[in-house]
C-alpha positions in Angstrom: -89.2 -78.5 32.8 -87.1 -81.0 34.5 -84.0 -79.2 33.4 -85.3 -76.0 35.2 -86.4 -77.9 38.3 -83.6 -79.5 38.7 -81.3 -76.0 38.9 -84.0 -74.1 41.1 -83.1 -77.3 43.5 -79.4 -77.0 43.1 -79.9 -73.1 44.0 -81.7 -73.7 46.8 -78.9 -76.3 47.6 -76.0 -74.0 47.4 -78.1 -70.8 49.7 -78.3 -73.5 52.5 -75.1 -74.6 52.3 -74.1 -70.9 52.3 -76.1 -70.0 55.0 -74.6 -73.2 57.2 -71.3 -72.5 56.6 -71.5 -68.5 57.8 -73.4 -69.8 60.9 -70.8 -72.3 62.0 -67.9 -69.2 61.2 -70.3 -67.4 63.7 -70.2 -69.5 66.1 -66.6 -70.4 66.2 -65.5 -66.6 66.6 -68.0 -66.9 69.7 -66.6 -69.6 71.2 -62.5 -68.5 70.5 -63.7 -64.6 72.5 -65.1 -67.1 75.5 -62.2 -69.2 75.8 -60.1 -66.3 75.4 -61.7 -64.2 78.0 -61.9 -66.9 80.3 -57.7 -67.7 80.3 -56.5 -64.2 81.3 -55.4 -63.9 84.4 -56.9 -61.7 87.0 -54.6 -58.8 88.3 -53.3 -59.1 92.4 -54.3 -55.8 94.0 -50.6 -53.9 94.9 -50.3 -53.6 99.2 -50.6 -50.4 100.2 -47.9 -49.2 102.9 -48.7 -47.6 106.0 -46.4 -46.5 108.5 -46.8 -48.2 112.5 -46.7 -45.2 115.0 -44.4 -45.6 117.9 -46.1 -45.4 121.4 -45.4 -42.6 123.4 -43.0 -41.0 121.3 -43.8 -38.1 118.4 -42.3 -38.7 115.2 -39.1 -38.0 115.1 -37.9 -34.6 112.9 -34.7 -34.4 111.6 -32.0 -32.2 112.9 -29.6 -30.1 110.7 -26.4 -28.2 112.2 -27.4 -24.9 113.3 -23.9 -22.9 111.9 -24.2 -22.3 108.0 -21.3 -24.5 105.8 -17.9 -23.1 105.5 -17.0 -21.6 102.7 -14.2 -22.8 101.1 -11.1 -20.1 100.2 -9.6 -20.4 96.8 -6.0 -18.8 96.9 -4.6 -18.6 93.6 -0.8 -19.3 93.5 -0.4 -17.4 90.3 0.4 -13.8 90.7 -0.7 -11.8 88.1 0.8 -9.3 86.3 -0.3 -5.4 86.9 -0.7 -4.0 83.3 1.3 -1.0 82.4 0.1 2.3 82.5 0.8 3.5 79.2 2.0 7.2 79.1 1.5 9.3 75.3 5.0 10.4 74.5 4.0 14.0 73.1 6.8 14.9 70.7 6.0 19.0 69.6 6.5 19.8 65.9 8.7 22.7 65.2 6.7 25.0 63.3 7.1 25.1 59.7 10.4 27.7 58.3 8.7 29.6 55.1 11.4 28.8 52.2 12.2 32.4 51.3 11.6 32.8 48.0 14.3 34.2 45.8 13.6 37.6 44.3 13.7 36.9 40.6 16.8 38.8 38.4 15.4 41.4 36.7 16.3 41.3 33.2 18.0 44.4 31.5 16.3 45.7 28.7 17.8 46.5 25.7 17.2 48.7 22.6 18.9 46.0 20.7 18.5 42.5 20.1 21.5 40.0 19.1 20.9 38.2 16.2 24.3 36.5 15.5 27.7 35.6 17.2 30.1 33.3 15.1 33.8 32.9 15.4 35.7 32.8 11.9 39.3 31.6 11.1 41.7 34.4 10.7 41.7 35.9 7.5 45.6 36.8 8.2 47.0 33.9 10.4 50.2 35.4 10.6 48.8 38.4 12.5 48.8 37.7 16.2 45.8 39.8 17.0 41.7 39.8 17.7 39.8 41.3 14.8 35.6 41.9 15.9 33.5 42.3 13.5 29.8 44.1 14.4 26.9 44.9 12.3 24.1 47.3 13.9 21.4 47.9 11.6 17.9 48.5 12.2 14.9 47.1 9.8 13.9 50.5 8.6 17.3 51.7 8.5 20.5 49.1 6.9 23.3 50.5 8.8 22.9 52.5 12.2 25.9 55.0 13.0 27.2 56.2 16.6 27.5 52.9 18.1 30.4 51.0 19.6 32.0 47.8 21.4 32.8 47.2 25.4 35.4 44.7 24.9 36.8 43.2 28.1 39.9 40.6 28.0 39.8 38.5 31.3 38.5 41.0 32.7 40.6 44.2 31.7 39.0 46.6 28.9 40.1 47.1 26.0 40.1 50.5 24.2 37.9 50.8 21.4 37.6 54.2 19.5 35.4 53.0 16.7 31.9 53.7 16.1 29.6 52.4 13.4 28.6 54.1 10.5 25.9 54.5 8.2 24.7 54.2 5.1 25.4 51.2 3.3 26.8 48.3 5.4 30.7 47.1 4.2 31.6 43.5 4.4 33.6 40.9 6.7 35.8 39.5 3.2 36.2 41.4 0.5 35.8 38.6 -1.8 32.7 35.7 -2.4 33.3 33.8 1.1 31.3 31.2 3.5 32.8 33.8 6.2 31.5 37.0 4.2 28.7 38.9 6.0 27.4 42.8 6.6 29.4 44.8 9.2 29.6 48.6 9.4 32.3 48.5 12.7 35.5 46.7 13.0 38.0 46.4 16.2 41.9 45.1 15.8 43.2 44.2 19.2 46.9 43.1 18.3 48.3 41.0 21.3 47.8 37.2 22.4 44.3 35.9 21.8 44.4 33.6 24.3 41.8 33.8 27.4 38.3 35.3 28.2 36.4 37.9 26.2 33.3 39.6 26.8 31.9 41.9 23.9 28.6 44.3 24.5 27.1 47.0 22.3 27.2 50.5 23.6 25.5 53.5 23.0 27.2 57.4 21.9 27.2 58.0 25.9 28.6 54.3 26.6 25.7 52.6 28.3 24.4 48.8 27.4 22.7 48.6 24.0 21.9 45.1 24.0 23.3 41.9 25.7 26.8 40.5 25.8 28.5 37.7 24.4 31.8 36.1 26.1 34.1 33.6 24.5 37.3 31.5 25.4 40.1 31.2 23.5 43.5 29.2 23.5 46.8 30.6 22.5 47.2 30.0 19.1 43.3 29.5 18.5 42.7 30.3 14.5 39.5 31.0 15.0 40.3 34.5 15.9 37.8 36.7 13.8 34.9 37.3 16.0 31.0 38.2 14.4 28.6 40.1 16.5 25.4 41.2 15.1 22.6 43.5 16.4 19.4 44.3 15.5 17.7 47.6 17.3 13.7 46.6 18.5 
């Protein structure tokens, strides 16, 4: 009982000590807002201006000059340039020239085709001659007669009277040869082989029976034995 007494006083203590110690904070923020209140210092009203009138005379105006201010004049002292006047330079085409356009050649046409043209060495070197060699055959028939050479010699013809026969063709060499092959005409021209020859087949009545061959030989040439062969369409 004492023990509880005792701490009931000590509570009672500690509230009134409490409540002293907020009253004296209260009072001392009080007395600070006082103090503070009564050391700032009171504004000084600003003078107000006003002008004195002069007696007898109106206020005065201002006076400006009457003529308007110069202008000042800028002169440049460069000169410029005047720009060109630029003029088209009109240049006239020619008109097109049409290429004339070359008439194509019109190629002959033949009843015969040639097949073969070979040049052999003599078979008789010491014969100064030209020995032609022709073989006109058709592939239903193995040896067509009636035809013969146009054989021209830089130019100049040559006569030919033989014709081709029929019937079984003959040959170039009599004997087994690399040079051996079917003919059923032969032409000698005895002379100098040397120059430019042209050979054509002809028909019985002497026109073109197929296309022409031409060859140029040296004096001397061995290769004087001349093949033609022609096949009719």
């Amino acid at each position: 009982m004492q023990l509880r007494s005792l701490l009931k006083i000590m509570f009672i203590l500690i509230g009134l000590a409490a409540l002293a110690v907020l009253a004296a904070v209260l009072l001392w923020t009080e007395y600070t807002s006082r103090v503070a209140l009564q050391s700032a210092p009171t504004p000084t009203p600003r003078p107000t201006w006003t002008p004195t009138p002069t007696r007898g005379l109106p206020p005065s105006t201002p006076t400006y000059p009457s003529s308007p201010l110069s202008t000042p004049t800028y002169t440049p002292t460069w000169t410029p340039t005047p720009v060109p006047t630029w003029t088209p330079t009109y240049t006239p085409t020619s008109p097109p020239t049409d290429t004339p356009t070359p008439t194509p050649t019109s190629t002959p046409s033949y009843a015969f085709d040639l097949e073969d043209f070979e040049t052999f060495p003599a078979r008789f070197l010491e014969e100064e001659g030209l020995r032609i060699f022709a073989y006109v055959y058709a592939p239903s028939e193995p040896a067509l007669p009636g035809y013969s050479l146009l054989i021209r010699h830089d130019g100049i013809r040559q006569p030919v009277q033989a014709e081709s026969t029929g019937g079984l063709p003959g040959l170039t060499r009599p004997e087994p040869s690399p040079y051996t092959r079917f003919t059923n005409l032969e032409v000698w021209l005895p002379g100098p082989p040397g120059g430019t020859w042209e050979i054509q087949l002809i028909d019985a009545e002497g026109r073109p029976a197929g296309p022409s061959v031409m060859l140029t030989l040296r004096e001397g040439d061995p290769n004087r034995d001349i093949y033609v062969r022609y096949r009719r369409r």
